[in-house]
N, C-alpha and C positions, 0 to 999 in steps of 0.2 A: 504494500500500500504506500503511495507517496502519502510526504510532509506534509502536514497545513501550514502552510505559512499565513495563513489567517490569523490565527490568534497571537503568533509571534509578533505579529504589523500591529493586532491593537497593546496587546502589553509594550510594545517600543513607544509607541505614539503616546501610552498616559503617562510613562514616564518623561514627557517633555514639556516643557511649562509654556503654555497657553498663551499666546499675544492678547497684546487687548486692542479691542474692536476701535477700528477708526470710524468715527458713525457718518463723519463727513465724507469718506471715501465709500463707503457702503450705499448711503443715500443718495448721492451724485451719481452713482453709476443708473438712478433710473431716472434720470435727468436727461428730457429728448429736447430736439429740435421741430417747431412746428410752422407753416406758412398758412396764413390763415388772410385772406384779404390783401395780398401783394404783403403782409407784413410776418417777418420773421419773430418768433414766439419760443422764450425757452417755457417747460413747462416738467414741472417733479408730482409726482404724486406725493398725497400725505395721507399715510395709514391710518385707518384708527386708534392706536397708541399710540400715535405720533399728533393728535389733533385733539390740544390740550386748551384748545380759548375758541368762542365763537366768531366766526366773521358775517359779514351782508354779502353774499352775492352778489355780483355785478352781472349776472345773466338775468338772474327772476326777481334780485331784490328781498329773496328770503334768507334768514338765517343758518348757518351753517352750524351747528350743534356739536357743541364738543364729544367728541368719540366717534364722528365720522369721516369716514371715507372721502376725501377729496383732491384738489389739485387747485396748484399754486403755478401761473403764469406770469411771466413779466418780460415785457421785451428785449428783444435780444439785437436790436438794429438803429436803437435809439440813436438821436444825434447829440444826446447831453451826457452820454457815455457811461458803463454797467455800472457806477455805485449810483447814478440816480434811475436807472431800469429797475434797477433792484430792490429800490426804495419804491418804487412807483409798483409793485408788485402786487395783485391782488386771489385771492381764495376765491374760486369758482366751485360750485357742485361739478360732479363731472359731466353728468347728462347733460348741465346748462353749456359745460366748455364742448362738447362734442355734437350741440345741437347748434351751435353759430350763434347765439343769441347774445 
C-alpha cells in the first residue's frame, strides 16, 4: 500500500504559525471596474458583516440597513483626482446599482 502523504501535509502545515489577514488586500481583490453611461465606475461589494452603519441610496432613496448586503461605487475617471472620487463615494443596494437607476 503507498504512503499518505495527507496527513503528513496537515500535521506540517499546523505546525507553522498563521499570517494575519490583510483585510485591505483581501477586500480589494473584489474590487471591479464598471462603464456605466460613457462613465468609468470603481465598484466593491460590502458583505453583511462588513455593513456596520446605515446609508440612503442614491438609486431609490431608501435606506440601507445595517447587516446588508450591498455595494459601494465611486468614480474612477474623475477630473479632481481619487482622494476626492473616493470621498465623493456613495452605498447603492445592488438591485438599484444593476438596475441603472
Amino acid at each position: 500500500m503507498a504512503p499518505s502523504h495527507r496527513s503528513r501535509g496537515r500535521a506540517a502545515r499546523a505546525r507553522e504559525p498563521h499570517q494575519e489577514l490583510d483585510v485591505e488586500r483581501l477586500t480589494s481583490g473584489w474590487r471591479r471596474s464598471e462603464t456605466r453611461r460613457g462613465r468609468e465606475w470603481n465598484v466593491q461589494p460590502v458583505s453583511e458583516a462588513q455593513a456596520q452603519k446605515a446609508y440612503a441610496c442614491p438609486g431609490c432613496g431608501q435606506q440601507i440597513a445595517p447587516g446588508t448586503a450591498h455595494l459601494v461605487a465611486w468614480r474612477a475617471d474623475g477630473v479632481l483626482g481619487d482622494a476626492a472620487d473616493l470621498s465623493a463615494r456613495r452605498h447603492w443596494h445592488t438591485h438599484c446599482w444593476k438596475a441603472g437607476t
